[in-house]
DOSE-583527 format. One record per residue (C-alpha): residue number from 1; residue in one letter; z, x, y. Coordinates in nm, 2 decimals, decimal comma. Each point is the difference from the previous one (the first is absolute). Example, Ala and Ser with C-alpha at 12.3 -4.5 7.8 and 13.67 -1.06 7.14 Angstrom:
2
> num; residuo; up; east; north
> 1; a; 0,78; 1,23; -0,45 $
> 2; s; -0,07; 0,14; 0,34 $
This chain:
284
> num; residuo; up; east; north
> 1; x; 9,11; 7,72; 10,79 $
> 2; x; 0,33; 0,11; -0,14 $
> 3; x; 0,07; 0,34; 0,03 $
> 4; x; 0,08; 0,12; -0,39 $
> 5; x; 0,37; 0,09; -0,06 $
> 6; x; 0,02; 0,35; -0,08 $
> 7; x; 0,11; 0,18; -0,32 $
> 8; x; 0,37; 0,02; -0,03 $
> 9; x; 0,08; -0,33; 0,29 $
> 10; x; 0,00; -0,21; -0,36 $
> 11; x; 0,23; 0,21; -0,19 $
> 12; x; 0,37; -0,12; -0,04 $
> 13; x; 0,27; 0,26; -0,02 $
> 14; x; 0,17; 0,00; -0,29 $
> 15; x; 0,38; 0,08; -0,02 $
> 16; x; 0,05; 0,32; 0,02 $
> 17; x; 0,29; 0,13; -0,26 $
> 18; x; 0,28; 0,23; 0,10 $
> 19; x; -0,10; 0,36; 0,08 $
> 20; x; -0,36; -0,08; -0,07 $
> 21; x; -0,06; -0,04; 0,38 $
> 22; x; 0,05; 0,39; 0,00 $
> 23; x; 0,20; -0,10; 0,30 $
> 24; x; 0,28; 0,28; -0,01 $
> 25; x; -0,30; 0,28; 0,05 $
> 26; x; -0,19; -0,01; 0,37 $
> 27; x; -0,32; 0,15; -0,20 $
> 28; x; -0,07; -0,25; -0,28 $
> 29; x; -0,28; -0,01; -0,26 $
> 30; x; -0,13; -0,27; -0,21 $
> 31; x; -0,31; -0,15; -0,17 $
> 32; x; -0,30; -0,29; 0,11 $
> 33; x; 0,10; -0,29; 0,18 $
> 34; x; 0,29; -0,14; -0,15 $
> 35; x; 0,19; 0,36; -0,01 $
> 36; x; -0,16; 0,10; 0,37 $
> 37; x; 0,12; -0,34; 0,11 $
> 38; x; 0,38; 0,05; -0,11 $
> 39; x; 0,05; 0,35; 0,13 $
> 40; x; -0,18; -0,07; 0,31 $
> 41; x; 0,26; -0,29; 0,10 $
> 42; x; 0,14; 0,15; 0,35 $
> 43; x; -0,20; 0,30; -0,02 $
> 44; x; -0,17; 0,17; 0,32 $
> 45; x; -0,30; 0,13; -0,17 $
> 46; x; -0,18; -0,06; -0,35 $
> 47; x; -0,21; 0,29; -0,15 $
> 48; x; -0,31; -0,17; -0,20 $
> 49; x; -0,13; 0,28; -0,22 $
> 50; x; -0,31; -0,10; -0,23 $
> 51; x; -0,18; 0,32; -0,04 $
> 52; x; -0,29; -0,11; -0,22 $
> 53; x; -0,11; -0,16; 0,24 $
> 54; x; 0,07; -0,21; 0,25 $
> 55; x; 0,30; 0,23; 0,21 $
> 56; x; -0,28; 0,27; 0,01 $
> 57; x; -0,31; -0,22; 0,06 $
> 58; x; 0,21; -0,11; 0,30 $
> 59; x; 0,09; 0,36; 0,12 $
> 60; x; -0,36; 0,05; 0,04 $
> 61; x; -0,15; -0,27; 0,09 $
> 62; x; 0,26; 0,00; 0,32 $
> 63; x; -0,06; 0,35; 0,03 $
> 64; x; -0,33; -0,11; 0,07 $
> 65; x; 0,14; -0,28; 0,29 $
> 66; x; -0,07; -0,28; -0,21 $
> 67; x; 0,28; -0,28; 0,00 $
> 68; x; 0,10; -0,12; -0,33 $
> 69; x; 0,10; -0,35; -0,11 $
> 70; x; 0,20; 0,01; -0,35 $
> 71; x; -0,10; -0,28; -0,20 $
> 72; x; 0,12; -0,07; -0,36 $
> 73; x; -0,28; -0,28; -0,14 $
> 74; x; -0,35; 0,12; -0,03 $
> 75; x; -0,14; -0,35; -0,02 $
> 76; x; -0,17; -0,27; 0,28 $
> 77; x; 0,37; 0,05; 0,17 $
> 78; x; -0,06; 0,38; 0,12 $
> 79; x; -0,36; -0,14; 0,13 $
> 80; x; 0,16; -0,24; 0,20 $
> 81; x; 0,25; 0,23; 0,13 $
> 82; x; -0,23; 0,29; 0,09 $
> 83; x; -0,27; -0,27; 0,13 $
> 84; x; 0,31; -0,14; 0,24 $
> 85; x; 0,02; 0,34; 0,07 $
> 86; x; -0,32; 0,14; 0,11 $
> 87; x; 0,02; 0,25; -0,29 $
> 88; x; -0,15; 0,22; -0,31 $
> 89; x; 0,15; -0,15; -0,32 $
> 90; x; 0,00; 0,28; -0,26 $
> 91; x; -0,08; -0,10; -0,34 $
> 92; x; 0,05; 0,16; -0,37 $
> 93; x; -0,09; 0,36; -0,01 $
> 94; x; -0,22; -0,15; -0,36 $
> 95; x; -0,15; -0,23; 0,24 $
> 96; x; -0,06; 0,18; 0,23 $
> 97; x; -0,21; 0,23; -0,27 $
> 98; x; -0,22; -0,28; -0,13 $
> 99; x; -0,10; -0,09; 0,37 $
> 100; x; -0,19; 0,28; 0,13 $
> 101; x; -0,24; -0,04; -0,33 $
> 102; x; -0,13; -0,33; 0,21 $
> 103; x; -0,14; 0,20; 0,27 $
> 104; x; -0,24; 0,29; 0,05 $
> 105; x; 0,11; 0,32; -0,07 $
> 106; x; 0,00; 0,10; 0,35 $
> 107; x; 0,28; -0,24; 0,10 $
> 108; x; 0,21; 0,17; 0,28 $
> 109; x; 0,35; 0,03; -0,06 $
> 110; x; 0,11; -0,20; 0,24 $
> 111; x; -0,11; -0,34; -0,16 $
> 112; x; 0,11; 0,09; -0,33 $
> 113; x; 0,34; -0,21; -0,10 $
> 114; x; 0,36; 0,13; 0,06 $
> 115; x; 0,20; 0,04; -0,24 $
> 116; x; 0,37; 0,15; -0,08 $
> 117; x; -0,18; 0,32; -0,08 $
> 118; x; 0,21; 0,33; 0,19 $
> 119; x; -0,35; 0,18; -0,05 $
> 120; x; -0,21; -0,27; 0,09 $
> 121; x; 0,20; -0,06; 0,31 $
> 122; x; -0,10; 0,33; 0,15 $
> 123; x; -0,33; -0,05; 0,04 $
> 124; x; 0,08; -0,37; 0,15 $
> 125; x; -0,15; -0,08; 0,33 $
> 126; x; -0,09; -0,23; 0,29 $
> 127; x; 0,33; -0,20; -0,13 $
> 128; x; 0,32; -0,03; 0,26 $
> 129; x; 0,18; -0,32; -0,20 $
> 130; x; 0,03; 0,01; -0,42 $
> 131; x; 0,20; -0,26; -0,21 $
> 132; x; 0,08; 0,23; -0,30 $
> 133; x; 0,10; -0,24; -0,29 $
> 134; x; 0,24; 0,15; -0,28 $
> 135; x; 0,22; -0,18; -0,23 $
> 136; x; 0,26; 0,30; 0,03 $
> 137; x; 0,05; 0,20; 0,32 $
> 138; x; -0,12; -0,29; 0,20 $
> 139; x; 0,17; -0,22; -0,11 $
> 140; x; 0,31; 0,16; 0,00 $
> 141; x; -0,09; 0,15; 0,36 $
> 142; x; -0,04; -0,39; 0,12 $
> 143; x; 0,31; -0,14; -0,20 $
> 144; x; 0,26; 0,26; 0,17 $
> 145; x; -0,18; 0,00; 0,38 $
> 146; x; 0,07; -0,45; -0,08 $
> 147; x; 0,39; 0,14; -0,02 $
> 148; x; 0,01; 0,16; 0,32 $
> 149; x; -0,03; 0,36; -0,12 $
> 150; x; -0,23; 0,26; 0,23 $
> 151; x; -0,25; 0,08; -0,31 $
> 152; x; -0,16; 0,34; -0,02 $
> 153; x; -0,26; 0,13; -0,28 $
> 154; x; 0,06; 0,33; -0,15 $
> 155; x; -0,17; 0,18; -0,26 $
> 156; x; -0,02; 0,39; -0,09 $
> 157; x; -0,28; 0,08; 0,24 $
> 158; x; 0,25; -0,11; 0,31 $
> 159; x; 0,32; 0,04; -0,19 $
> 160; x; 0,14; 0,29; 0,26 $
> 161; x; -0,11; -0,20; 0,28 $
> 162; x; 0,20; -0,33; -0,12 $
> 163; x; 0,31; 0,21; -0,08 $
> 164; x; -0,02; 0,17; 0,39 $
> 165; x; -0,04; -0,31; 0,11 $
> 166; x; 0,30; -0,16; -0,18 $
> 167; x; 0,20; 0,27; 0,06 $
> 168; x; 0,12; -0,06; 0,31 $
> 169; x; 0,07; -0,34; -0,06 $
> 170; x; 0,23; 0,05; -0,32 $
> 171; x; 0,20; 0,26; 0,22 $
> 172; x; 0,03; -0,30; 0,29 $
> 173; x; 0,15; -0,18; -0,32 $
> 174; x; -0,28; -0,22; -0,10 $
> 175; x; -0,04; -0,15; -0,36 $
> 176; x; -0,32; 0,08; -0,16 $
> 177; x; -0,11; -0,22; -0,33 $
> 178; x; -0,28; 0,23; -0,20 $
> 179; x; -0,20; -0,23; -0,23 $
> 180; x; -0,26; 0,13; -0,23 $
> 181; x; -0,21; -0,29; -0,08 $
> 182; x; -0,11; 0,06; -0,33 $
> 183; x; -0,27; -0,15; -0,20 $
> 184; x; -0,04; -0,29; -0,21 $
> 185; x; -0,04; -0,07; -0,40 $
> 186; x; -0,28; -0,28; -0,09 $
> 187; x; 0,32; -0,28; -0,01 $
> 188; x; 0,06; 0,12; 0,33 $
> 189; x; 0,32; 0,17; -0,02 $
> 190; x; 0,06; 0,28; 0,19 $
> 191; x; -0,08; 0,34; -0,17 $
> 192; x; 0,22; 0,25; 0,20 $
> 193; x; -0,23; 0,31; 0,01 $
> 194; x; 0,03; 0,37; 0,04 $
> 195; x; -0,26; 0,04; 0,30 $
> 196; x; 0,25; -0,24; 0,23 $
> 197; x; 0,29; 0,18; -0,15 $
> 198; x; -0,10; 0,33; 0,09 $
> 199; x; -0,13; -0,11; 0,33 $
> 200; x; 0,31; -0,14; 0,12 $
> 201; x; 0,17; 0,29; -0,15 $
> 202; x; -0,24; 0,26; 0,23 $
> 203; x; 0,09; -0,25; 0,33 $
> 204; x; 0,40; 0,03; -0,08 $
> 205; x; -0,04; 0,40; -0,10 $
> 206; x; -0,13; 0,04; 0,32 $
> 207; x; 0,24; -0,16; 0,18 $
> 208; x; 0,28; 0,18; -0,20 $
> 209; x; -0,21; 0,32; 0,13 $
> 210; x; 0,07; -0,09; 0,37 $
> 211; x; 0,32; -0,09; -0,04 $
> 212; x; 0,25; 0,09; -0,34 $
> 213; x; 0,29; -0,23; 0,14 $
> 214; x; -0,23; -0,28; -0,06 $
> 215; x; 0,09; 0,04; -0,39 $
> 216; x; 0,32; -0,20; 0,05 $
> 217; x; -0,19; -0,29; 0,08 $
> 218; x; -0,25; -0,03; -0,24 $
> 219; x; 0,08; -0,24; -0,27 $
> 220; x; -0,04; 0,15; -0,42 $
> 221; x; -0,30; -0,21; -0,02 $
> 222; x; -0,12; 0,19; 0,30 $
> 223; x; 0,10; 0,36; -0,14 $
> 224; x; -0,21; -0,07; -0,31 $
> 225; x; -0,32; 0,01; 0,17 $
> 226; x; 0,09; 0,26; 0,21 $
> 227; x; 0,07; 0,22; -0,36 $
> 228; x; -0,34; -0,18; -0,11 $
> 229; x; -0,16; 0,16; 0,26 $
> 230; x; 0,19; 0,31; -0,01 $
> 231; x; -0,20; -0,01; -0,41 $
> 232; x; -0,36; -0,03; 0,12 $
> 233; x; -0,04; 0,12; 0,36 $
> 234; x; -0,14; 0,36; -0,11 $
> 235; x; -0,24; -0,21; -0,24 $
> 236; x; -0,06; -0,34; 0,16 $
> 237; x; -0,38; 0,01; -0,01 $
> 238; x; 0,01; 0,04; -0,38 $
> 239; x; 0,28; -0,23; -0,03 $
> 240; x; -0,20; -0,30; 0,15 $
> 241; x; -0,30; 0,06; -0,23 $
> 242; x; 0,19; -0,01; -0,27 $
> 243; x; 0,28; -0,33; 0,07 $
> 244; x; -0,10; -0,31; -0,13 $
> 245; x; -0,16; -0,10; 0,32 $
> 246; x; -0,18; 0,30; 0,05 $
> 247; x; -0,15; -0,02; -0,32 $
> 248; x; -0,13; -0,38; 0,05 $
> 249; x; -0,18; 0,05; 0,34 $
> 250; x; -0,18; 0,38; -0,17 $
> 251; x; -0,10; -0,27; -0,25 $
> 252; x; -0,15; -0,25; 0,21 $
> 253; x; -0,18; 0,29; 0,20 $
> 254; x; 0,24; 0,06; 0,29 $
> 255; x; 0,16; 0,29; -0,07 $
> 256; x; -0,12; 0,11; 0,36 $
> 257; x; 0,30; -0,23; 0,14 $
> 258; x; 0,25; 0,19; -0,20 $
> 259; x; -0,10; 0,28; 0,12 $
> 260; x; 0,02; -0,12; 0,34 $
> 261; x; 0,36; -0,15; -0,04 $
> 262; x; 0,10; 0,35; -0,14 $
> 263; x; -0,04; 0,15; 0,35 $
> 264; x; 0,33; 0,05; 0,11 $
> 265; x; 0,15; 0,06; 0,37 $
> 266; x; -0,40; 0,00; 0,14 $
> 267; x; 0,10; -0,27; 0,26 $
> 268; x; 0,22; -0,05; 0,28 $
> 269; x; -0,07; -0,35; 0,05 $
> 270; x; 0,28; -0,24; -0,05 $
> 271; x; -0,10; -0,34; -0,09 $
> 272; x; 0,22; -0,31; 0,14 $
> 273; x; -0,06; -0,35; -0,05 $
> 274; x; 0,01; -0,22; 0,33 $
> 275; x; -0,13; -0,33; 0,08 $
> 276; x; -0,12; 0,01; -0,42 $
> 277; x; -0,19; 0,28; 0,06 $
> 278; x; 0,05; 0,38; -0,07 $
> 279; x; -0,11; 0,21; 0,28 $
> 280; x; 0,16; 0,39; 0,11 $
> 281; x; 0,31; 0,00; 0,05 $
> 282; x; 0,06; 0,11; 0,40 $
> 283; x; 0,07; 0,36; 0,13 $
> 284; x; 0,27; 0,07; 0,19 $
């Protein structure tokens, strides 16, 4: 059987104009796949932040040693894929909800569905191997690991981490492409959102924290998510309840999620994508 081609391996880089490459700044920032895909040309690292929810479903689910396959369609494709696999295929956190009302009560946890769900995540077990569909941070994470980049997943919960573990790097001179992933409107457009703006601000502020000289790399659209940041970071909880995405998963009866996502420097673990799947990043 054909192995599925993953998201991103069928998109076709557009021309990138002048100066929209961000290519003058070795800390870059720009949105979804087409802007992660232009400021990630020749980069050494790409930053996928997608805080509600997939960055931080992944921080925990690999804090909890399971290996995670991005995977942008949530259709017969992501079965195949996890099936050639050996793995758990996560499916829609509303999904997911109807399910359990199909069995008794007394269900264990463990053979109830996964989902994208950063509190659902945590009480996950007796999995080692999860394809996580999402049409935004996984996609994106696929799309910039098809262009050579080495792909990590950031969100405020392991924002300090990410920025020790860049750190080094950008003072060795390494390029570093941050791309919030955003979210999308019904026509599918991208809707740039304030949860991925803040996030990647948090990652960069920390960064800036370790090391001030690292402001004269960091491109303007860079410095505006660091001042986004800079805004919220005494007030983030109550910031992500009330942006627009905050607001939508309350509504639909997940506000534990947001809550989860809200955690901020809680974790040391530094995801990195290799051989299409995120594990922890190494210790040296």
């Amino acid at each position: 059987m054909a192995r599925p081609r993953r998201p991103g391996a069928d998109l076709v880089a557009a021309p990138v104009k002048a100066g929209h490459d961000q290519a003058g700044h070795r800390v870059r920032l720009e949105w979804g796949p087409a802007g992660g895909a232009a400021v990630a040309a020749g980069a050494d690292v790409a930053v996928v932040v997608d805080v509600l929810s997939f960055t931080t479903t992944v921080s925990i689910a690999v804090e909890r040693g399971i290996r995670v396959w991005p995977f942008g369609w949530h259709d017969e494709r992501a079965a195949t894929y996890a099936a050639e696999l050996d793995a758990v295929l996560a499916v829609g956190r509303l999904e997911a909800r109807e399910r359990p009302r199909q069995h008794a009560p007394d269900q264990p946890p463990r053979d109830r569905p996964v989902t994208l769900s950063p509190a659902a995540m945590r009480s996950v077990s007796g999995v080692q191997r999860l394809v996580l569909p999402s049409p935004n941070g996984s996609t994106v994470s696929a799309a910039l690991a098809e262009r050579g980049a080495v792909v990590v997943a950031a969100c405020l919960r392991n924002r300090a981490a990410v920025a020790s573990w860049l750190a080094p790097r950008v003072e060795a001179g390494a390029t570093v492409a941050v791309v919030p992933a955003g979210e999308r409107w019904p026509d599918g457009s991208l809707r740039p959102c304030a949860e991925d703006l803040w996030g990647s601000g948090a990652v960069l502020a920390g960064l800036l924290d370790l090391d001030g000289a690292v402001a004269g790399v960091l491109s303007p659209e860079a410095d505006v998510a660091v001042a986004a940041w800079r805004a919220v970071e005494h007030d983030v909880e109550a910031r992500l309840h009330a942006c627009a995405s905050g607001v939508e998963l309350v509504a639909a009866g997940f506000g534990a999620d947001v809550a989860v996502a809200a955690e901020t420097d809680v974790s040391d673990v530094v995801p990195v994508l290799s051989d299409a799947a995120f594990g922890a990043a190494r210790r040296h």
